[in-house]
C-alpha positions as CSV (number, residue, x, y, z in Angstrom):
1,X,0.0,0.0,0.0
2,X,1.6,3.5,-1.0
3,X,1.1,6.4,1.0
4,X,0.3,9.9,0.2
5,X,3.7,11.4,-0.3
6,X,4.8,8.3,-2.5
7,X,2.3,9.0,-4.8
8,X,2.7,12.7,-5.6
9,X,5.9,12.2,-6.0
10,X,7.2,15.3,-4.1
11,X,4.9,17.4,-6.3
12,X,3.0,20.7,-4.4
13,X,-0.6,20.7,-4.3
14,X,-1.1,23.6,-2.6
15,X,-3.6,26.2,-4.6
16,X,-1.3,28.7,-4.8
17,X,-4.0,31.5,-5.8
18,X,-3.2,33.8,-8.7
19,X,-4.7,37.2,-9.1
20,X,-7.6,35.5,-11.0
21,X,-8.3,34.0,-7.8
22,X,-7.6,30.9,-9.8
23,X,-5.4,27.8,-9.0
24,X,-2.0,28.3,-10.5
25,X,-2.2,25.0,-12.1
26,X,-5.5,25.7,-13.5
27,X,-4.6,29.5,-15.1
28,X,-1.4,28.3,-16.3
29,X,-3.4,25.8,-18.6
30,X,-6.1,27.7,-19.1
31,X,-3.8,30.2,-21.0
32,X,-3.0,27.7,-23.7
33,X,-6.7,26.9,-25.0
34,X,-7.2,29.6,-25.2
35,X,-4.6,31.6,-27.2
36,X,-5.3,28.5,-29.5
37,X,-9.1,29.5,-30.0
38,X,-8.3,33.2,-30.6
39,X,-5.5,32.3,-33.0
40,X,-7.4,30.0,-35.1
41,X,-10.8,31.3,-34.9
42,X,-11.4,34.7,-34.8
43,X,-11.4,35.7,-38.1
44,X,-9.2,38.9,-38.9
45,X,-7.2,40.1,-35.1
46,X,-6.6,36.3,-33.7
47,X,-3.3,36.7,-34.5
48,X,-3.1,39.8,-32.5
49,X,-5.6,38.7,-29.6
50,X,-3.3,35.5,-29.3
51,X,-0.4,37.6,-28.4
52,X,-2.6,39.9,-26.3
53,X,-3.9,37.3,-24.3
54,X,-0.2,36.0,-23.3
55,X,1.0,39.2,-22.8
56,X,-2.1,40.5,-20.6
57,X,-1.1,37.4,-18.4
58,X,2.9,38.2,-18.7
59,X,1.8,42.1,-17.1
60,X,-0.6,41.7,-14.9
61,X,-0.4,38.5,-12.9
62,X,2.2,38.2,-9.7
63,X,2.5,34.8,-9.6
64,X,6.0,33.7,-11.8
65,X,5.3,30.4,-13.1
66,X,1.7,31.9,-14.6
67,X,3.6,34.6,-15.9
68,X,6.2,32.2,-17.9
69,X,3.1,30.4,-19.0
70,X,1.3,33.6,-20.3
71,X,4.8,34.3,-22.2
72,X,5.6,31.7,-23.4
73,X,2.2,31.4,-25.2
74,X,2.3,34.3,-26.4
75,X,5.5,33.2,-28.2
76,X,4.3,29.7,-29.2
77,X,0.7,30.9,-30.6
78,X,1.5,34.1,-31.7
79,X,4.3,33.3,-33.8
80,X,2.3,30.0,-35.1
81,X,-0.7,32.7,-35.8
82,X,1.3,34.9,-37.6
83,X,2.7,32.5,-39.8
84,X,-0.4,31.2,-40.5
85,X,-2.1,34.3,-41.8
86,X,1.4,34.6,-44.0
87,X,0.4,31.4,-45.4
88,X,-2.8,32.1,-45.9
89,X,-1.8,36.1,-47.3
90,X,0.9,33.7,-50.0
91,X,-2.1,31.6,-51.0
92,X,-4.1,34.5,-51.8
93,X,-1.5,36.3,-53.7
94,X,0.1,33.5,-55.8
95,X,-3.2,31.4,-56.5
96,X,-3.7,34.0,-59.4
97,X,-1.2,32.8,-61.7
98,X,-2.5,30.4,-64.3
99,X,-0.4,27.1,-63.8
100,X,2.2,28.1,-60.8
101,X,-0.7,29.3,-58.7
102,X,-2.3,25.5,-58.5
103,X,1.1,24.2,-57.3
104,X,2.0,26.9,-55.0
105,X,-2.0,26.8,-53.3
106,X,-1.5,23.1,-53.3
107,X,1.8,23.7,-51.2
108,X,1.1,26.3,-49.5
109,X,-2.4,24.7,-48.3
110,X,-0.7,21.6,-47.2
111,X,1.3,24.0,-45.2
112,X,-0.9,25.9,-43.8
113,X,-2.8,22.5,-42.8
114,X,-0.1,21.0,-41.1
115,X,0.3,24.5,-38.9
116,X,-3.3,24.3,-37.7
117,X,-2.3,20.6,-36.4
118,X,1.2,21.7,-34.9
119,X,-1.0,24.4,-33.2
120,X,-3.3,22.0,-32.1
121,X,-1.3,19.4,-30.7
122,X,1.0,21.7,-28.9
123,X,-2.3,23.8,-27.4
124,X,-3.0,19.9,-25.7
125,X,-0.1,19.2,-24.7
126,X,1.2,22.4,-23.5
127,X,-2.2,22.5,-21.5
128,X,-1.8,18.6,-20.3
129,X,1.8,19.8,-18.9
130,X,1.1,22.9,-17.4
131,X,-1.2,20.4,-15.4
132,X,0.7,17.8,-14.5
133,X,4.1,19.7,-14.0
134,X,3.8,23.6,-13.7
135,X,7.8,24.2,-14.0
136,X,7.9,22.8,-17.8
137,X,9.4,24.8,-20.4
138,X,9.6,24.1,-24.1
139,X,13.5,23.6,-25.4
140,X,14.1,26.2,-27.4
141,X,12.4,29.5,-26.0
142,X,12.7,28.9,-22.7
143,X,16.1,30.6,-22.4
144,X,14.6,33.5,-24.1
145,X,11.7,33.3,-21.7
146,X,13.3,33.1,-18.8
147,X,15.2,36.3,-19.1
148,X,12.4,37.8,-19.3
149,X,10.5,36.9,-16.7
């Protein structure tokens, strides 16, 4: 029979409350859906709302690990958002041209498809680890993140 400290594993869970009066475990996922759901679906500012949203979290909460959470979204989905609507900007641009247009829409919207799943997968598990560990930080931004913050 396992006790109750052999099954957290040393992990805290204490609500730490957050200015939201929110669990930090629970804002720092929250932050992930969604900046998904405003980058994808909201049709003309999602881009700009995704950053927004990570960004409003970066300034105005107290609590750190939120804060690196609300940044590094903003990073992750904003940058995904942006090139997105570059994508989709390329597709409308060069789908004009009579016989390069079909390959370059075709290209482009297999692109453009396979950033809405990169977005979508990292949006689940990016939420699914905020969850289970709050101090996890994707490779390559975290350095930049963490200077920041």
């Amino acid at each position: 029979m396992m006790n109750r400290d052999q099954l957290t594993r040393g992990r805290s869970y204490t609500n730490n409350q957050t200015r939201l009066g929110l669990p930090e475990r629970v804002e720092s996922a929250l932050i992930y859906p969604l900046s998904l759901l405003l980058g994808l679906f909201v049709p003309v500012i999602g881009w700009v709302l995704a950053w927004l949203l990570g960004l409003g979290v970066f300034y105005f909460e107290r609590n750190r690990t939120v804060r690196r959470h609300g940044l590094q979204s903003a990073f992750v989905f904003g940058t995904l958002s942006v090139l997105s609507a570059v994508v989709g900007l390329l597709k409308v641009f060069l789908g004009g041209i009579p016989l390069l247009g079909f390959l370059t829409t075709f290209g482009l919207g297999l692109l453009g498809l396979a950033i809405f799943w990169v977005m979508i997968i990292l949006a689940v598990f990016l939420t699914v680890m905020a969850l289970m560990r709050p101090d996890y930080r994707l490779p390559f931004i975290s350095n930049l993140i963490d200077r920041m913050v």
